[in-house]
PyMOL Python script that loads the backbone (N, CA, C, O; Angstrom):
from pymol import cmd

cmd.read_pdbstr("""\
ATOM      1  N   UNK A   1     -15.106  90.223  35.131  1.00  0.00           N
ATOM      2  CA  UNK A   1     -15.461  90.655  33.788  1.00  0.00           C
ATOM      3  C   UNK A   1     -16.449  89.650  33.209  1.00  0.00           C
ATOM      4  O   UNK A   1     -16.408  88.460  33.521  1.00  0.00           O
ATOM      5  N   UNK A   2     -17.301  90.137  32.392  1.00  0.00           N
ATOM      6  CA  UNK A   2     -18.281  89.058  31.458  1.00  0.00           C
ATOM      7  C   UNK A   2     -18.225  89.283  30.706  1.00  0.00           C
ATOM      8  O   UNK A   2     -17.208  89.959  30.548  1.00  0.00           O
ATOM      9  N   UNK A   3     -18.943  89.120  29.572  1.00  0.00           N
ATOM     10  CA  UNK A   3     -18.580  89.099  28.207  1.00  0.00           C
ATOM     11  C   UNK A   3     -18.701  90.583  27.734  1.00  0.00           C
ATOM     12  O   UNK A   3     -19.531  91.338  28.239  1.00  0.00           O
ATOM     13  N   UNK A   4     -17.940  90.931  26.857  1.00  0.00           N
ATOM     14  CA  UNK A   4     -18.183  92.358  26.524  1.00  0.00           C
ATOM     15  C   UNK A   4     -19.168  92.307  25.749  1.00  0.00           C
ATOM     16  O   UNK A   4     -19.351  91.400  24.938  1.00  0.00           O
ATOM     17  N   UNK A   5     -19.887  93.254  25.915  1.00  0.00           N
ATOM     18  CA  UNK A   5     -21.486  92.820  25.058  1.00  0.00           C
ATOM     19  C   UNK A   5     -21.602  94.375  23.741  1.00  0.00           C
ATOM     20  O   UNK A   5     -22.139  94.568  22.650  1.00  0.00           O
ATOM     21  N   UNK A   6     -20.788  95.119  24.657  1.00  0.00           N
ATOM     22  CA  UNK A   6     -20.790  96.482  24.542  1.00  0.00           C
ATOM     23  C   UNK A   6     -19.808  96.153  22.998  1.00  0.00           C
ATOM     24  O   UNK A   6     -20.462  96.037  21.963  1.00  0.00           O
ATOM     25  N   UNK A   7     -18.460  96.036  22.929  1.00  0.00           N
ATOM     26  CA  UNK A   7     -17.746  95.279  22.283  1.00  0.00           C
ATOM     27  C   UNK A   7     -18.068  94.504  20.639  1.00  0.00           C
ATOM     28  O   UNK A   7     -17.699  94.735  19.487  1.00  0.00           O
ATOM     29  N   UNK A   8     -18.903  93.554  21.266  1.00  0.00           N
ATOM     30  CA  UNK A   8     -19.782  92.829  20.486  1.00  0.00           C
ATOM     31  C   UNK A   8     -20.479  93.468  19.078  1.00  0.00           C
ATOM     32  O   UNK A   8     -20.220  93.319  17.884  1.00  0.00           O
ATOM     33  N   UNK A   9     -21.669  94.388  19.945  1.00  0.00           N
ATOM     34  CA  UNK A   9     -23.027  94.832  19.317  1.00  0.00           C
ATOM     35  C   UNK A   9     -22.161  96.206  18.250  1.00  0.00           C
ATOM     36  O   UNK A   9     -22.737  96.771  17.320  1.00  0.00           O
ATOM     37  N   UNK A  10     -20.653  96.518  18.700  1.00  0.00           N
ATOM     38  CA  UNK A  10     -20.100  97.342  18.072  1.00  0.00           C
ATOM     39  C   UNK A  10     -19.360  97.074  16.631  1.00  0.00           C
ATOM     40  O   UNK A  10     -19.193  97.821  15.667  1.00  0.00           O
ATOM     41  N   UNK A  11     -18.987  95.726  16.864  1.00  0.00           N
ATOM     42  CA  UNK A  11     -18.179  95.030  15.879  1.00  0.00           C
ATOM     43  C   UNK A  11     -18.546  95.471  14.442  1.00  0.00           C
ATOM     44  O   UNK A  11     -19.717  95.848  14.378  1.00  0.00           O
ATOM     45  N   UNK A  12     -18.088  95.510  13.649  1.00  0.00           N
ATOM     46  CA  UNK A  12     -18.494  95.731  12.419  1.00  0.00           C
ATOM     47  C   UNK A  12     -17.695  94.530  11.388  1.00  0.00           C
ATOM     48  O   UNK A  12     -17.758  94.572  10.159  1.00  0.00           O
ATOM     49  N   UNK A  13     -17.153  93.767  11.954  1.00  0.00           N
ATOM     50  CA  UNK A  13     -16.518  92.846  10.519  1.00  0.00           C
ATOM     51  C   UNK A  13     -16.813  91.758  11.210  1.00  0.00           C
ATOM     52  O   UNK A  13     -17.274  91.762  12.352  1.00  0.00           O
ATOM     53  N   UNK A  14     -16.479  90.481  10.334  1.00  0.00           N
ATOM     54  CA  UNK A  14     -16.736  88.913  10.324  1.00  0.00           C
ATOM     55  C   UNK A  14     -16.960  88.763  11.854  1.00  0.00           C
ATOM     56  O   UNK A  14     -16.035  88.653  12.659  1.00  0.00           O
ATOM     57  N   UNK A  15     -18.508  88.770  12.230  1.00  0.00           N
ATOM     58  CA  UNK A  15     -18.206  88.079  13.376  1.00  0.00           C
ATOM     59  C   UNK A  15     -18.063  86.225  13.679  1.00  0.00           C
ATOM     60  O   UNK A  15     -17.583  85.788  14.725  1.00  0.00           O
ATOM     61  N   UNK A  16     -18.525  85.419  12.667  1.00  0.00           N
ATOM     62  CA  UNK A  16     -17.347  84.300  12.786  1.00  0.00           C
ATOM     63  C   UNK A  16     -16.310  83.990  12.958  1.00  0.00           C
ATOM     64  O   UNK A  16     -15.919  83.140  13.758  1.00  0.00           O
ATOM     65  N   UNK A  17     -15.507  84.822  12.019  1.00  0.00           N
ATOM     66  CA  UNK A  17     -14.116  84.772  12.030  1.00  0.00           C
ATOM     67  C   UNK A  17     -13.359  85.410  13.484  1.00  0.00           C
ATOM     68  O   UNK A  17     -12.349  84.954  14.021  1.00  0.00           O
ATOM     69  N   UNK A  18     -14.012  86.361  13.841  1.00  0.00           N
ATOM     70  CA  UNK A  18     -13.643  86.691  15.573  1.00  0.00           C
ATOM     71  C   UNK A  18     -14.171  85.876  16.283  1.00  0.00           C
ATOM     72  O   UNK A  18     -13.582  85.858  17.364  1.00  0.00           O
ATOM     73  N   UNK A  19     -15.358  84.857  16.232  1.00  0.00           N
ATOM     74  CA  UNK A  19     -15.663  83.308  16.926  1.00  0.00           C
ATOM     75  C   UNK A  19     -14.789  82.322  17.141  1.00  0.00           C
ATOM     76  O   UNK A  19     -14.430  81.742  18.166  1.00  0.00           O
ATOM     77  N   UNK A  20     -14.416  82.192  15.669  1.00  0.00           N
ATOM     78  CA  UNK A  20     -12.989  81.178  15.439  1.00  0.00           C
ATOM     79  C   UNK A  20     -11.801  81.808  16.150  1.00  0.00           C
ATOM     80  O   UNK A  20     -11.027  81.177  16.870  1.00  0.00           O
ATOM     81  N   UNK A  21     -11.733  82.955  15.917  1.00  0.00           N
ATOM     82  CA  UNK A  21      -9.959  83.586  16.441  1.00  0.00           C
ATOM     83  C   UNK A  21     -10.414  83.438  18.276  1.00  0.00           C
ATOM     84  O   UNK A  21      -9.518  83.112  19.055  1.00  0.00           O
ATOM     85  N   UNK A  22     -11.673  83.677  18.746  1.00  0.00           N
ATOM     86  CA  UNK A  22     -11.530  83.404  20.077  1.00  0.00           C
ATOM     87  C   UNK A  22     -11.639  82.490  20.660  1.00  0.00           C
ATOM     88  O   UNK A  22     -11.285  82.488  21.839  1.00  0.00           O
ATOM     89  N   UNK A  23     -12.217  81.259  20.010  1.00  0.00           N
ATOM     90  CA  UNK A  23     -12.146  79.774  20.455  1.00  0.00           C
ATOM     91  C   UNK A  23     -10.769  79.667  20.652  1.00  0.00           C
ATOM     92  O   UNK A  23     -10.241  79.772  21.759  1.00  0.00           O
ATOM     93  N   UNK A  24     -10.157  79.454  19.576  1.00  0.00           N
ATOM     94  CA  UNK A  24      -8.693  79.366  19.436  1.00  0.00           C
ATOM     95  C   UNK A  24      -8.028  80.304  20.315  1.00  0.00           C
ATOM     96  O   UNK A  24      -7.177  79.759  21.018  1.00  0.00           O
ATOM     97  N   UNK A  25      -8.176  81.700  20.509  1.00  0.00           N
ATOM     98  CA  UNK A  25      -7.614  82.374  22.019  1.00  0.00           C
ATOM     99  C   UNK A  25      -7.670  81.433  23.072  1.00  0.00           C
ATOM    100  O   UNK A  25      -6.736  80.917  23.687  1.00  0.00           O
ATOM    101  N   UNK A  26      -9.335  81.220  23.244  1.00  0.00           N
ATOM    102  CA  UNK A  26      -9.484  80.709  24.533  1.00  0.00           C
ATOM    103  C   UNK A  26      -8.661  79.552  24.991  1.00  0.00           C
ATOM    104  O   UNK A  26      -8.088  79.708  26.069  1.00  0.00           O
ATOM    105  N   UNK A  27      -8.500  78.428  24.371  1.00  0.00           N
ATOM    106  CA  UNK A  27      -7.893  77.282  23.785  1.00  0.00           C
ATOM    107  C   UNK A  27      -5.982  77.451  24.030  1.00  0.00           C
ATOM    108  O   UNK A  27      -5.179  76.647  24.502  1.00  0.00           O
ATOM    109  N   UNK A  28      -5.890  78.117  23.764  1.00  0.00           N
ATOM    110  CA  UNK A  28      -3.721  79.279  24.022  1.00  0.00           C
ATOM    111  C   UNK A  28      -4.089  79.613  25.717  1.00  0.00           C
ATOM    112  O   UNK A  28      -3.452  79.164  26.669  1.00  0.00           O
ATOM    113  N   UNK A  29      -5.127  80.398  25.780  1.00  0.00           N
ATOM    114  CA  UNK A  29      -4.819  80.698  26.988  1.00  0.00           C
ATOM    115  C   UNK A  29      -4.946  79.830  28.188  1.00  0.00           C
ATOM    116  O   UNK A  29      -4.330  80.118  29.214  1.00  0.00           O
ATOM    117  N   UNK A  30      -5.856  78.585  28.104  1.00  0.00           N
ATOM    118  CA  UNK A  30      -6.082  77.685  29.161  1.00  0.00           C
ATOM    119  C   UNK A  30      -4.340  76.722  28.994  1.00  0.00           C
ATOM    120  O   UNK A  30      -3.868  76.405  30.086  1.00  0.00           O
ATOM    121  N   UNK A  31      -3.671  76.398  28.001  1.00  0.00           N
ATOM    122  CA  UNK A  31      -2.818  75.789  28.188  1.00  0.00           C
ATOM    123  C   UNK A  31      -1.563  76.818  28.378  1.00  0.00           C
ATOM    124  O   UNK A  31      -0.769  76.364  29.203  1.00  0.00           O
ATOM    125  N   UNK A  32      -1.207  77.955  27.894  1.00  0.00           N
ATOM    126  CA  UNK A  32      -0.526  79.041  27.957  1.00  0.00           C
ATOM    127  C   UNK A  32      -0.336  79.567  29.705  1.00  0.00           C
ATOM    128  O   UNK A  32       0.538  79.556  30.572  1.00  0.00           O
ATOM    129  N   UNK A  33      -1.537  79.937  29.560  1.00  0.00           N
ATOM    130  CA  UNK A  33      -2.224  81.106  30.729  1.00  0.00           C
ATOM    131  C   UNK A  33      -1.964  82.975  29.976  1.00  0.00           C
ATOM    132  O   UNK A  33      -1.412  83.019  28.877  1.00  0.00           O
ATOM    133  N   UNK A  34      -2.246  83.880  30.418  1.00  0.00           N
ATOM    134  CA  UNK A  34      -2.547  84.788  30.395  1.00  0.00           C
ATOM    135  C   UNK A  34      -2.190  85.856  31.481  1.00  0.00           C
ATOM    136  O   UNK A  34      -2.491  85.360  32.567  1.00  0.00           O
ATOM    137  N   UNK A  35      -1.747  86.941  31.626  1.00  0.00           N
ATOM    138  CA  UNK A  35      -1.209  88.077  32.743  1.00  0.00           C
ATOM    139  C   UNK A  35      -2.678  88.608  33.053  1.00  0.00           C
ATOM    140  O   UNK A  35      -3.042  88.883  34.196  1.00  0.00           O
ATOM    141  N   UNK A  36      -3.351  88.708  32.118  1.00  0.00           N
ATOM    142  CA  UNK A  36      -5.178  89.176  32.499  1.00  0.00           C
ATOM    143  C   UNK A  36      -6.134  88.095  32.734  1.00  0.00           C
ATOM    144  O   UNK A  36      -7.328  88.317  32.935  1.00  0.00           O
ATOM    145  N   UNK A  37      -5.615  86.918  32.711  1.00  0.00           N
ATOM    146  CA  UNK A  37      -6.880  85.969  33.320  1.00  0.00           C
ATOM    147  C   UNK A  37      -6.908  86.213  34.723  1.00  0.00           C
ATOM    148  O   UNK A  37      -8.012  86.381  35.241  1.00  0.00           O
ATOM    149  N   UNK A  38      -5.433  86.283  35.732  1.00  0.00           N
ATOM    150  CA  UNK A  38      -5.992  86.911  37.199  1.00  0.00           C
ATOM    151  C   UNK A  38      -7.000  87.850  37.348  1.00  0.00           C
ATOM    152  O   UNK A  38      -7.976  87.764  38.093  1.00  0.00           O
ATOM    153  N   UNK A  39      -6.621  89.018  36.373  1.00  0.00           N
ATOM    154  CA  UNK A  39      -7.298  90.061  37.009  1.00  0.00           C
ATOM    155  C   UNK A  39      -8.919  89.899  36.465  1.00  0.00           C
ATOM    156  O   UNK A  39      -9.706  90.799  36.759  1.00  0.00           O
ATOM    157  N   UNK A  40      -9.380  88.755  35.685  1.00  0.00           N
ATOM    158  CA  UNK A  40     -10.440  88.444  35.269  1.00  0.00           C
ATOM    159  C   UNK A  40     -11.032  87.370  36.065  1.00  0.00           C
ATOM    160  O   UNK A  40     -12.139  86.928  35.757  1.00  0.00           O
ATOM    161  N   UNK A  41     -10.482  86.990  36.908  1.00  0.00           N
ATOM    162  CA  UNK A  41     -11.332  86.085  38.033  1.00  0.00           C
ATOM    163  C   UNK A  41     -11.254  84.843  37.147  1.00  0.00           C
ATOM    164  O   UNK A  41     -12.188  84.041  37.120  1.00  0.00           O
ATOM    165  N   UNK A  42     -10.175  84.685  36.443  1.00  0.00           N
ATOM    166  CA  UNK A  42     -10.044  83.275  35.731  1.00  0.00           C
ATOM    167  C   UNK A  42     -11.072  82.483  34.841  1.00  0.00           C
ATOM    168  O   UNK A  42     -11.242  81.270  34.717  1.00  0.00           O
ATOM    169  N   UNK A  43     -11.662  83.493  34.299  1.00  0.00           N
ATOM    170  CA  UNK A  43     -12.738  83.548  33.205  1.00  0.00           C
ATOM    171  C   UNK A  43     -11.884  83.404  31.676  1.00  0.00           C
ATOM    172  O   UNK A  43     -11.355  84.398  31.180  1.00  0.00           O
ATOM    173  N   UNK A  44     -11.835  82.287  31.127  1.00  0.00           N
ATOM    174  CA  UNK A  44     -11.184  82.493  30.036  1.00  0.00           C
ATOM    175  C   UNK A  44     -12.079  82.843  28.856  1.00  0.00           C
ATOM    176  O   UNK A  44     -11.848  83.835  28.165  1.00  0.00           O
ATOM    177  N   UNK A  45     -12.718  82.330  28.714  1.00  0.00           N
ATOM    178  CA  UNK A  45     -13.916  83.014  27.418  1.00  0.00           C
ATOM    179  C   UNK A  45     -13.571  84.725  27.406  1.00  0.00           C
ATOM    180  O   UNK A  45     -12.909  85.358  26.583  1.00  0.00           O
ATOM    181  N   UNK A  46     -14.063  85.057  28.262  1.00  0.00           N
ATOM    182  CA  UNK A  46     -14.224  86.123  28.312  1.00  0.00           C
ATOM    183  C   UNK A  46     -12.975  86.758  28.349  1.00  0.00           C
ATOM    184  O   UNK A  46     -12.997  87.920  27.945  1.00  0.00           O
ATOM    185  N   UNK A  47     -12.303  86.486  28.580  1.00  0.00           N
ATOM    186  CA  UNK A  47     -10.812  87.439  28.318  1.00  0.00           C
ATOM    187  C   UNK A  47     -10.191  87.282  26.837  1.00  0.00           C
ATOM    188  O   UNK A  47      -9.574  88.146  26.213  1.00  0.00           O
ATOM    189  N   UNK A  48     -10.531  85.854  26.390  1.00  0.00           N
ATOM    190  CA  UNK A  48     -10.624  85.897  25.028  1.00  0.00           C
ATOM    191  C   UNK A  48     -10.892  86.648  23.984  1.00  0.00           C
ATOM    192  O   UNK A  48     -10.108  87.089  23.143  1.00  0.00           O
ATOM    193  N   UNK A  49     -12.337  86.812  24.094  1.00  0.00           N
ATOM    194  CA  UNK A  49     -13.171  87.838  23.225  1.00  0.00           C
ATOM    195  C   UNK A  49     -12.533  88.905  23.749  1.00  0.00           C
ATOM    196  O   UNK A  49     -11.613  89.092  22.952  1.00  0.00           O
ATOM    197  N   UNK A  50     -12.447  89.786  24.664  1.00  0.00           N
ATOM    198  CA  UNK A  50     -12.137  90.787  25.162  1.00  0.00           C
ATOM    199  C   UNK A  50     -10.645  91.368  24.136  1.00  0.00           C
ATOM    200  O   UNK A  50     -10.364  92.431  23.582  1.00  0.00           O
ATOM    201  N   UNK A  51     -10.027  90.152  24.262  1.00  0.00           N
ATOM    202  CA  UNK A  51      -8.596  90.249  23.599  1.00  0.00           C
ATOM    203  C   UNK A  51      -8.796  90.307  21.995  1.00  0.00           C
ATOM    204  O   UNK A  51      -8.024  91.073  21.418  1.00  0.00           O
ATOM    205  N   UNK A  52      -9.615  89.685  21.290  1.00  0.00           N
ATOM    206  CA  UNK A  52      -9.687  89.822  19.691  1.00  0.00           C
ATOM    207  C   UNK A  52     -10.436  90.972  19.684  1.00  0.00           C
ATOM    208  O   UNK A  52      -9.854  91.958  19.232  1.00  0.00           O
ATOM    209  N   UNK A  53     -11.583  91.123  20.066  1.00  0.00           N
ATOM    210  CA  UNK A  53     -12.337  92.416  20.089  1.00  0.00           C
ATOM    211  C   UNK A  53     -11.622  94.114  20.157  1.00  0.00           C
ATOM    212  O   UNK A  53     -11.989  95.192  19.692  1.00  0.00           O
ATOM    213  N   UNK A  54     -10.571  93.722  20.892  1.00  0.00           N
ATOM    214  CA  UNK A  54      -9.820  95.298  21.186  1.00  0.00           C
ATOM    215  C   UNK A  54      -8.404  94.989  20.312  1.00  0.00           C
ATOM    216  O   UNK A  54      -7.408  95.680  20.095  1.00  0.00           O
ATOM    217  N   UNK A  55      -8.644  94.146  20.069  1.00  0.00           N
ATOM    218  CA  UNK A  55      -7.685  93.775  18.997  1.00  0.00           C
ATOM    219  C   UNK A  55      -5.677  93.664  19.588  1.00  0.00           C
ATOM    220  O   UNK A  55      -4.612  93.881  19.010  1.00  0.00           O
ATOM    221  N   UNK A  56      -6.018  93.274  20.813  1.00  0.00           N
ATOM    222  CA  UNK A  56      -4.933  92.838  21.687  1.00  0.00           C
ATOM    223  C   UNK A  56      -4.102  91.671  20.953  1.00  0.00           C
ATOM    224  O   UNK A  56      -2.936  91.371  21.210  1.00  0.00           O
ATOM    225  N   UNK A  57      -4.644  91.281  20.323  1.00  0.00           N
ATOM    226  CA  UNK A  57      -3.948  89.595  19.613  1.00  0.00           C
ATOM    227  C   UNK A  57      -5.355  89.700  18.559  1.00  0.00           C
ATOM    228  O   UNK A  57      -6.584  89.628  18.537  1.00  0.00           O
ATOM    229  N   UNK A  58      -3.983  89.956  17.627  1.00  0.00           N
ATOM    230  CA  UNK A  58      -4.198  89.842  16.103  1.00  0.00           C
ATOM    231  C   UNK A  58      -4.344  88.484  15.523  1.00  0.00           C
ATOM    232  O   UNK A  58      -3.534  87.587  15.755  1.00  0.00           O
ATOM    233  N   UNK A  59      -5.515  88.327  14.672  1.00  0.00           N
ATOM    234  CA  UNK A  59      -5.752  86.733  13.967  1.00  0.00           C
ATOM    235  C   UNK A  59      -5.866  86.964  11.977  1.00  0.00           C
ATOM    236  O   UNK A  59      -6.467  87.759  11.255  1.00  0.00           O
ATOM    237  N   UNK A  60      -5.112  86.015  11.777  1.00  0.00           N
ATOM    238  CA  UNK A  60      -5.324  86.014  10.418  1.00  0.00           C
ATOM    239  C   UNK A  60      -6.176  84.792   9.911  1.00  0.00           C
ATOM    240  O   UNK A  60      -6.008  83.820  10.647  1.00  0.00           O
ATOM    241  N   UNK A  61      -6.915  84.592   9.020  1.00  0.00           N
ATOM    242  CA  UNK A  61      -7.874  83.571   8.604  1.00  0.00           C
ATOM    243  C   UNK A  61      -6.761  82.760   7.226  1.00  0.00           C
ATOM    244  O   UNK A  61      -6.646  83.492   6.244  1.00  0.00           O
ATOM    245  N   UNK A  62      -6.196  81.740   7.153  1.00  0.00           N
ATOM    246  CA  UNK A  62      -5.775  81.280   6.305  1.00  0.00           C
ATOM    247  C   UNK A  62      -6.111  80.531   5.325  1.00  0.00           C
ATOM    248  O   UNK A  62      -6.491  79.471   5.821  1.00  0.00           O
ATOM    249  N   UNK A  63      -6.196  80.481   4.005  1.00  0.00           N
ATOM    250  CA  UNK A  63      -7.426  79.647   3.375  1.00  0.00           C
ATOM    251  C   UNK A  63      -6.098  78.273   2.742  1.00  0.00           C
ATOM    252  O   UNK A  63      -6.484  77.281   2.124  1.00  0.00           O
TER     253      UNK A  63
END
""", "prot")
cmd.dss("prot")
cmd.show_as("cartoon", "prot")
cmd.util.cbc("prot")
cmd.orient("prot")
């Protein structure tokens, strides 16, 4: 998998705030791990975004 680009160019809200929520994915999943980083060839970025984007793991922005 690579980055969903498709995904991306579709987004319609904060795309910072889905920057921040996927750093922070990415960041859970390298110390965590993930059931879809196998099947992603161990690409964590990208399973990241993939995951906030489809909205697999929900992020709230806290002020």
């Amino acid at each position: 998998m690579i980055i969903p680009i498709d995904l991306l160019e579709n987004y319609d809200e904060n795309i910072y705030e889905a920057t921040v929520a996927s750093i922070r994915r990415a960041y859970q999943i390298t110390v965590t791990g993930d059931e879809e980083l196998e099947q992603n060839e161990g690409k964590v970025v990208s399973t990241a975004i993939r995951q906030i984007l489809t909205r697999k793991v929900q992020f709230q922005i806290e002020e």
